[in-house]
N, C-alpha and C positions, 0 to 999 in steps of 0.2 A: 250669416244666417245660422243660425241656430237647430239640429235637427233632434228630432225625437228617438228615441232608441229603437231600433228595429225589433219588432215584436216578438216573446217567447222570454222564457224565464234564462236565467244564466246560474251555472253553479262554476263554484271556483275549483280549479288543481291546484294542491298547493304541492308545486312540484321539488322549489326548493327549503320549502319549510315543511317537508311530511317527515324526513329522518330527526327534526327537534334538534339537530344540530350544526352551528355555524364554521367560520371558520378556523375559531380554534381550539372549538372540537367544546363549545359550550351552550349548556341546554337554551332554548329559544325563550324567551317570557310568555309565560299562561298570562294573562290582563286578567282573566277571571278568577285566580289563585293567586295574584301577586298578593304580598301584604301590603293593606290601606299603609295609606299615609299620614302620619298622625300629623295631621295638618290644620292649620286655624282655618275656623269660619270664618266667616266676612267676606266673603267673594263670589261673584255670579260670573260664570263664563261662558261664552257660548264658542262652537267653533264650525266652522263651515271650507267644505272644497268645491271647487267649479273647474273644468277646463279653459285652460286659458293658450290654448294652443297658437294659434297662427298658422299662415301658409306653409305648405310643408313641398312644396315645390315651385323650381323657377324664382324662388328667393335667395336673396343672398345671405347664408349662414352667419351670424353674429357672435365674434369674441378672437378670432385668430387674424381676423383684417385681410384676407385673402379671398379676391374677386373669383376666382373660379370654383371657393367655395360654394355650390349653387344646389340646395337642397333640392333631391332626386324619391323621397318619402318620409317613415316614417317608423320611428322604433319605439320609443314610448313617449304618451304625451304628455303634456309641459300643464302641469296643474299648479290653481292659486289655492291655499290654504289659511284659513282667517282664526283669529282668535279673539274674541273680547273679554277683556279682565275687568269687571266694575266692582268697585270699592262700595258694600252697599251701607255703609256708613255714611259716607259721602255722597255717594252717586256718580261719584268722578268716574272716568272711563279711559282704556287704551283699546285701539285696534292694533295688532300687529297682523299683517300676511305676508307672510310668505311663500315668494312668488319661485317656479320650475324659469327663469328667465335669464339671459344676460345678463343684464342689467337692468334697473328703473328709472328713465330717464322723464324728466321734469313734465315733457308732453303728458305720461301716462299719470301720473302723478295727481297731477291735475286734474285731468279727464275723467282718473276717480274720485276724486274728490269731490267734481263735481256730480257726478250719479249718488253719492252719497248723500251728498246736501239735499237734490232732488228728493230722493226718498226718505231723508231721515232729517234733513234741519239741521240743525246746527250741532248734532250731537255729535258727530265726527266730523272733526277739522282739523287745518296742517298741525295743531298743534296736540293732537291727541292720537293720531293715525301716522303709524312707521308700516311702509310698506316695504322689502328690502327683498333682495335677488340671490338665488343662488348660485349663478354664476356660470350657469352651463353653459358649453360652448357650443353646444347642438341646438341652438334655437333659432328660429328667424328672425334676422334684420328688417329694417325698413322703417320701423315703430319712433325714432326719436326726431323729435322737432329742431336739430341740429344738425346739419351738411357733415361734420367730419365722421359719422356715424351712420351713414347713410351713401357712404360713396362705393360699398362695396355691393349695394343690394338696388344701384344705378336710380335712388331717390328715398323717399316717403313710400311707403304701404300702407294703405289706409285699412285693406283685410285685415292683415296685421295688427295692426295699431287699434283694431276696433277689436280684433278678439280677444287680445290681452286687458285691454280695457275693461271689458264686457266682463272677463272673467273671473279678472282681478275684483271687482265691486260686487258681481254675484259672489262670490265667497264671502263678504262683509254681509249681504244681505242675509245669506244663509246662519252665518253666525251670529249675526242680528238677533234671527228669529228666535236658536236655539237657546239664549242665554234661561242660567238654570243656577240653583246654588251649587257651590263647587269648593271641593278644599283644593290647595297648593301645595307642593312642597319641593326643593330645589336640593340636588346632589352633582357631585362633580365625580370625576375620574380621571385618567389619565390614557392616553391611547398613542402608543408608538409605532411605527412602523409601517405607518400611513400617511403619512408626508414627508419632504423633506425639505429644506431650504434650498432655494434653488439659484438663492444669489449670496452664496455664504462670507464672498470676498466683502461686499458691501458691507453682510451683517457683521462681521470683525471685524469693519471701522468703529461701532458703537462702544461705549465705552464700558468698563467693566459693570457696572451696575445692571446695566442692560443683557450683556452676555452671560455673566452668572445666573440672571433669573429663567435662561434658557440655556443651559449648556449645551445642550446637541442641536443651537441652534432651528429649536422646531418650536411649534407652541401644542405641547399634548393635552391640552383640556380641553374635556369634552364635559359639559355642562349639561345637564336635565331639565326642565322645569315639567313635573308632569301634573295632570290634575283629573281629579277622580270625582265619583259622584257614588254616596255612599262605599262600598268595599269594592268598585270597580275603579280602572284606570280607563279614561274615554279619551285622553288627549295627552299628545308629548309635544316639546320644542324641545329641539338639541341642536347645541351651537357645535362647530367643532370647526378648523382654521385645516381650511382643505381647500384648494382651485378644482374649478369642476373643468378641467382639460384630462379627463381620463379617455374621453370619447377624442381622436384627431383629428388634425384639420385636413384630413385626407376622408374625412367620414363623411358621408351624403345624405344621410337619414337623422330627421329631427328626432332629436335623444337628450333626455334633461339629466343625464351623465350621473355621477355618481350618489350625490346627495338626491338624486329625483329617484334613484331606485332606490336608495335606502328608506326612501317615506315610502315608495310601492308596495317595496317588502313586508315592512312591519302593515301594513292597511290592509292590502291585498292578501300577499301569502302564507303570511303569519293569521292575522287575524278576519281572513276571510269577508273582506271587503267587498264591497260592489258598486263602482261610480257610475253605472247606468241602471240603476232598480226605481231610482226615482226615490229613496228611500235619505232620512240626515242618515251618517254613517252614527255606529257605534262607537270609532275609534278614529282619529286625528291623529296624525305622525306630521311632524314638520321638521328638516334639516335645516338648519338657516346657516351663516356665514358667521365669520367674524375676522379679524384680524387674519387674511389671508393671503395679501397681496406677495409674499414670497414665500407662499406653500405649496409643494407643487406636489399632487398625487403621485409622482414619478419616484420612486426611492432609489430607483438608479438613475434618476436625472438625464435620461433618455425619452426625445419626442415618441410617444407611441405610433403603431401605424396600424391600417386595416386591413381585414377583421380581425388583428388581435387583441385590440382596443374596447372591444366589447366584453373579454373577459375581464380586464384589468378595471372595467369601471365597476361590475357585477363583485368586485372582488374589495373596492373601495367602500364602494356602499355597502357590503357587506358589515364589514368591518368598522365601519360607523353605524351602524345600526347596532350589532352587536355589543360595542360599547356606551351605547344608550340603553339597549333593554337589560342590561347587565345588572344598570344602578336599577332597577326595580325589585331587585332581592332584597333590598333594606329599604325603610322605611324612607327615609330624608332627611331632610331639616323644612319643620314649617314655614311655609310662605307666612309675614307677618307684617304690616303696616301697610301705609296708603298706598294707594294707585296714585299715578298723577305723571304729570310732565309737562316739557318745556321745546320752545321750537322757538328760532329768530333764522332769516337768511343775512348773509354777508357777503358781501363783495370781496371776492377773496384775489381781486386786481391790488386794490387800495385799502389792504390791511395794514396800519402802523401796531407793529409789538414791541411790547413795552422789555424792558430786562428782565423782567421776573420769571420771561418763557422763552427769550432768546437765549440764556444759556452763558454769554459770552459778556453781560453787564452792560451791552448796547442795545438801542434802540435800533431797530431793522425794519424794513417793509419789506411785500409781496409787490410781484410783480404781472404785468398783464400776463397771459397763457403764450406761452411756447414749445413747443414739440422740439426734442431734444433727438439728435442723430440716432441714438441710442435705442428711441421708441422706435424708431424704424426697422431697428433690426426685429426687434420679437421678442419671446425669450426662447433661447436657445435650449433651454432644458424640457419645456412645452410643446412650444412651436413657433419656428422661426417665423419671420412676416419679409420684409423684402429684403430681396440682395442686394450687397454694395455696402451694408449698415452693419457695424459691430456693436456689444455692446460694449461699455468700456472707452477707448479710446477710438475715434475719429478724426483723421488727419486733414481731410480735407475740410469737416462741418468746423473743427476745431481752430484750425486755421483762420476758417470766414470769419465766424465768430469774434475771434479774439483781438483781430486785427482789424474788423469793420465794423462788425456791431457796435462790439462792447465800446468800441472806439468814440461810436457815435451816440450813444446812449449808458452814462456813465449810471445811470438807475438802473437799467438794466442790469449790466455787470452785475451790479452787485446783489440783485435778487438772482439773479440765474447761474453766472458761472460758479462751475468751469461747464457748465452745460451748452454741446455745441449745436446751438439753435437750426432748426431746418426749417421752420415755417413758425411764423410771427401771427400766432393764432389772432390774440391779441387785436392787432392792426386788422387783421382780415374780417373779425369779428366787424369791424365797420361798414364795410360793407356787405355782408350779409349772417345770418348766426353761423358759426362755426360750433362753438362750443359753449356751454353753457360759462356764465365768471360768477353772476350772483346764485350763490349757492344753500341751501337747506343744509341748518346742523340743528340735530336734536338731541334731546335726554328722557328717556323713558323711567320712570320710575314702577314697580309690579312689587310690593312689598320691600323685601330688602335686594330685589335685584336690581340694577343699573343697566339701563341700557342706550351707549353714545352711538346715534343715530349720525351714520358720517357716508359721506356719499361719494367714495371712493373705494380705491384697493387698498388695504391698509396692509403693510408692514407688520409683523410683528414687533420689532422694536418698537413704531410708532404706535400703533394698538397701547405697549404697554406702558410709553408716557401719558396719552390718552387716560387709560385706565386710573391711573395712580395721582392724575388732576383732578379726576372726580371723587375718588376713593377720598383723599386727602380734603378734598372741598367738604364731605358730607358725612364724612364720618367711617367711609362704608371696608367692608374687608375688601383688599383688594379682587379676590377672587371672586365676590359678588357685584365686580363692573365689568362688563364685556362691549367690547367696539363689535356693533351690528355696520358692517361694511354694507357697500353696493344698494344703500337705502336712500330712497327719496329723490335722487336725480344720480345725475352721473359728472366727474370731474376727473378721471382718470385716477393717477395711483398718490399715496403717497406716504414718503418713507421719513427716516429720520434724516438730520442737516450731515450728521455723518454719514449715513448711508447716501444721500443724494452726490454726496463729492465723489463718488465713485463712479457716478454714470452709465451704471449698468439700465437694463431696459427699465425699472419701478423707477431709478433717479431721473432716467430721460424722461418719464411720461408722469413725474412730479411737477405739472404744468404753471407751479404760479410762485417757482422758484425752493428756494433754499429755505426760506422761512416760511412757509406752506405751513408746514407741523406745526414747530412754536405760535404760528397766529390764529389756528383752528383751537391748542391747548386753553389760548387767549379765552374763547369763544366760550366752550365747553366750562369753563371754570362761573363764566358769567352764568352759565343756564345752570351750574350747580351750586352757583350761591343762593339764588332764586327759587330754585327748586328745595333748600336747606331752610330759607326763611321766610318762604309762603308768598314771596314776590313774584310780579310778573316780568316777562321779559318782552318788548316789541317784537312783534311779529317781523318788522322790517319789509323791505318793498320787496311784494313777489314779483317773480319773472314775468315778462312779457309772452301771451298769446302769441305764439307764432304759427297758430295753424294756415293761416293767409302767406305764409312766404316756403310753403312747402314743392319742392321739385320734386317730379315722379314722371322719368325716360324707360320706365321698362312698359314693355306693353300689356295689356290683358290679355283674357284669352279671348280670339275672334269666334273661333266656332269649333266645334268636336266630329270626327267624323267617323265609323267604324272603318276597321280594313275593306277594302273590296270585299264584296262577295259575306261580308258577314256583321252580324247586329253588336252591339253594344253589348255586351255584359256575357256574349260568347264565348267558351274557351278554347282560349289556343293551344295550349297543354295542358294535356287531362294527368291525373292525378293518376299513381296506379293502382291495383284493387287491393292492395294490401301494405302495411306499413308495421315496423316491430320499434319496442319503448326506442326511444334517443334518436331516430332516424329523422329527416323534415323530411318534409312534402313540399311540394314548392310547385304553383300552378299558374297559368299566365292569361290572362284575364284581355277581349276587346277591349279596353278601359275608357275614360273621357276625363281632362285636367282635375285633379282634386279641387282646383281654386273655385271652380265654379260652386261649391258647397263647403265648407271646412268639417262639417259634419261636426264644430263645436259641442260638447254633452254626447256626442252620440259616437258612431263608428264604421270606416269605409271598411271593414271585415269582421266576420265571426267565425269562428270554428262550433261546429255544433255535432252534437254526438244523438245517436237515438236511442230516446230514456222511455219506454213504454209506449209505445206509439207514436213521440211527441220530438220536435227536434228541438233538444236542450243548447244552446247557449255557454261555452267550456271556457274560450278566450277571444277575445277582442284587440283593434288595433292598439290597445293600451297597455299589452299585457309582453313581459317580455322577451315569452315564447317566441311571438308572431312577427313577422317584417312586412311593411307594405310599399314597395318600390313603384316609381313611376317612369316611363320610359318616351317620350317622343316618336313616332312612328309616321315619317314623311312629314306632310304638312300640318296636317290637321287631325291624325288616327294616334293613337295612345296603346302603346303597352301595360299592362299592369299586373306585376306578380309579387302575388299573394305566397310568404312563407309560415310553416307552421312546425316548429322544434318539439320534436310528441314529447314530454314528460316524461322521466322513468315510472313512476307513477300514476301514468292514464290508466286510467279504466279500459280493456277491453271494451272491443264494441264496433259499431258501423260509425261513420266520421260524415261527414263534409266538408266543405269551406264555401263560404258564400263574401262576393265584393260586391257591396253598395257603390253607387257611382251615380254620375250628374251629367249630361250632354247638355251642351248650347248649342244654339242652331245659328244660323246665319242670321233669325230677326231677333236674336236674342234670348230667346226661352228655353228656360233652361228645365228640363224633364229626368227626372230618379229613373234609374234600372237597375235590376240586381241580376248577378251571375252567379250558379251554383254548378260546384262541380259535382260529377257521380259520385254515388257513395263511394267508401271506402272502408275497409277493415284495420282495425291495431290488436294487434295480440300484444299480450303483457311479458 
């Protein structure tokens, strides 16, 4: 359900962008004073945000694979951001969104696509629409049409599944609507000290060609594509190879982790955004992925823990944001030729690659999906996942393996080892989906940028064979191809054939063997020849519907009850009458399950100040002052506390806090109530 914004106008604090400067002590970007970008015409862009949240409690967290992960609220919400670029020469088209998500698994995929179709026809299709993920590890589970992704959040979530859904294609629509003429223009950078590698043994199996082009083992570019409409800047995409595990798998609260603040910041803070006025926004920030499957926000290579994890993500996206509004000091390089692209899926079970991309002057195949001991473990510099699993060597999986498997399955071997196999996705895939095998690879073309559309964790090594197939195919600088990871479905990680002999957690969870890379390279080369010489490429057989084979054991909610003796939307802890800058407030709320409403577009709290008789609207569940927790209380009564982190910056004045909430009763019906606490005072 979808709800309306709770009524009254909203002004912004802009608490961390009012001193103009970041974290390394450099001025903020004015969008109004940036210099244009002398950029070519020829292009209409529109771009659009919607929420695209999901359940934020009693679900199971998605991206660390740990069942007691079980989200408990809410910290900032998980937004789809769209972009359309048309070539208005041609009229050719791309959608790109990018989604606050785990992942994009095939289910959602589809699901938008099909709302697009409904509303638009044939103008976006698989072959012109890259939806791709940020990665965050604070989002909810339950959304993909595949058991192994679904085990931790005890099935299918169809709330879920429907909100991201929902989301994801209201941001196409919106962007739809907006398109407008627009210039381009594309800049790079360099940004250190914000990832690191976190499987470096692995990455020094790669050969020198590979290792020279990254010395410190990192990949620091950070890519701009912004675009402007006359002497304004209204929309950014900035790629940068960063894992959004800043937020731990110790954290309870939905949080779209570092790249989700870095879009908040620059929309909201900086530029004084508003996602509930009902208004298009002025300004589009988008942080997307690339080539990040061994980046790990961690510079000491140490799992984060809570709440200190909160800083450390505020301090990532920081620092990616900053080195995207930085390239807005100089003008760019104009965006210049067609729009266009290419899409086919592949069975990445029964791939034959030829010598040209194995590397070794032989012919090799892929092999069906196995889980490698390895994936079990986790990663150890992020966050471990189960005990008993190293990464690296395993004596016992390695043993079974080598001595039974491989024993019995001489194809096997030789796609998979020395990978010691735990579970035969593959075979179990026969009896019911596990995993997805036939998979979506794409090529986005936006003038002279390149974008491989690949729907895994990508490696930076493998990213940058990727890169240098297509570069090489089409003429293009290398720097202007970038691997858009986590787009279009999900297939786990994948690394290079020397990094995978290693066996660390990306080589265990390199699911369809040793020649994964070299037969995707295979793939990408075909879509950029085609893409080079105006041909097409077969779409290939899509995936199977699986909404009919979906399991879902966790229950709903039965019914909501106050505490004894008191109503709904009551406070149980009152606020006290007064508060000074930097202090929270933290107030506890009768509550009733959030599932019963998601309050999609809208918001289970407001801070509101009193502006002239009137009570103004300051920060929302979305803002990242605020925290909204939910609690269990006996069987069927709900705790709910509402936090509010005053800004150095508030404005003096009277405050409140008000929680929107939802009861269901035992026939079902489900009735809104809101709770306000008594005023309160903030001096400056």
């Amino acid at each position: 359900m979808t709800s309306s914004p709770p009524p009254g106008r909203r002004s912004v604090l802009k608490a961390t962008a009012a001193a103009g400067v970041g974290l390394a002590g450099l001025q903020t970007a004015s969008l109004a004073l940036a210099p244009p970008a002398s950029a070519a015409e020829g292009y209409r862009v529109g771009r659009g945000v919607s929420d695209a949240t999901g359940e934020i409690a009693e679900v199971g967290m998605m991206g660390y694979g740990r069942i007691d992960q079980q989200a408990e609220g809410l910290h900032l919400r998980l937004r789809s951001r769209a972009f359309v670029f048309e070539d208005t020469g041609t009229g050719r088209r791309v959608l790109l969104i990018v989604v606050d998500s785990p992942m994009i698994f095939d289910s959602v995929y589809q699901a938008v696509l099909k709302r697009l179709k409904d509303r638009h026809g044939d103008t976006y299709t698989a072959r012109n629409v890259m939806i791709t993920a940020t990665h965050t590890h604070g989002g909810p589970g339950g959304y993909s049409h595949h058991l192994l992704y679904n085990l931790t959040t005890l099935g299918f979530h169809r709330q879920t599944f429907e909100a991201v859904a929902d989301g994801i294609a209201e941001s196409a629509h919106r962007a739809h609507e907006d398109l407008a003429p627009s210039q381009l223009a594309l800049s790079r950078a360099e940004l250190t000290g914000t990832s690191a590698n976190r499987s470096r043994e692995a990455f020094d199996r790669n050969p020198r060609d590979v290792r020279d082009h990254f010395p410190d083992a990192i990949d620091p570019l950070t890519t701009l594509l912004r675009i402007t409409r006359g002497d304004r800047t209204v929309g950014a995409v900035n790629w940068f190879a960063c894992h959004g595990t800043s937020m731990s798998g110790d954290n309870r609260l939905i949080s779209s982790d570092n790249k989700g603040f870095a879009a908040y910041h620059w929309e909201r803070e900086v530029e004084g955004g508003d996602y509930l006025d009902g208004k298009a926004p002025d300004f589009v920030a988008a942080f997307a992925q690339t080539n990040a499957g061994d980046m790990s926000p961690h510079t000491d290579l140490k799992p984060p823990t809570t709440p200190g994890d909160f800083a450390g993500t505020r301090e990532s996206g920081l620092r990616q944001y900053e080195a995207a509004a930085r390239q807005l000091d100089s003008a760019g390089t104009p965006v210049q030729g067609p729009v266009d692209s290419r899409m086919t899926y592949v069975n990445l079970s029964e791939v034959t690659v030829t010598p040209e991309f194995t590397g070794d002057g032989k012919t090799h195949k892929t092999a069906r999906p196995v889980v490698g001991a390895s994936m079990a473990a986790g990663s150890m510099e992020d966050g471990p996942a189960f005990p008993g699993f190293e990464e690296g060597e395993n004596p016992l999986w390695d043993a079974i393996s080598h001595s039974v498997i491989y024993e019995v399955s001489p194809e096997l071997k030789e796609a998979q080892a020395p990978k010691g196999c735990v579970a035969p996705l593959g075979e179990m895939n026969r009896i019911y989906p596990w995993v997805q095998e036939r998979v979506p690879v794409q090529l986005v073309r936006i003038g002279q940028l390149y974008l491989v559309g690949v729907s895994g964790e990508v490696t930076i090594g493998a990213g940058l064979r990727l890169r240098r197939t297509v570069a090489e195919t089409v003429g293009a600088d290398l720097e202007d191809v970038l691997v858009a990871g986590y787009s279009n479905s999900y297939f786990h990680y994948l690394t290079t054939p020397e990094e995978y002999d290693a066996q660390h957690y990306e080589g265990g969870s390199t699911l369809f063997g040793r020649w994964q890379l070299p037969a995707l390279q295979q793939t990408v080369a075909q879509l950029a020849r085609a893409l080079r010489d105006g041909t097409d490429v077969p779409l290939g057989e899509v995936p199977p519907d699986l909404s009919d084979k979906q399991l879902s054991l966790q229950p709903g909610v039965v019914t909501d009850a106050p505490p004894l003796t008191k109503k709904f939307g009551d406070v149980l802890t009152q606020v006290r009458d007064g508060y000074g800058a930097g202090e929270k407030v933290e107030v506890v709320f009768a509550g009733a399950h959030p599932s019963n409403d998601l309050h999609r577009g809208s918001t289970y709290l407001q801070v509101q100040r009193l502006d002239g008789g009137e009570w103004t609207t300051v920060a929302d569940d979305g803002d990242w002052s605020t925290t909204f927790r939910w609690k269990r209380d006996g069987v069927a009564a709900s705790k709910v506390t509402v936090t509010w982190e005053i800004p150095q910056d508030a404005d003096p004045g009277e405050y409140r806090l008000r929680y929107h909430g939802d009861a269901k009763s035992l026939t079902g019906r489900i009735t809104a109530f809101t709770g306000t606490t008594a005023t309160f005072t903030v001096s400056g």
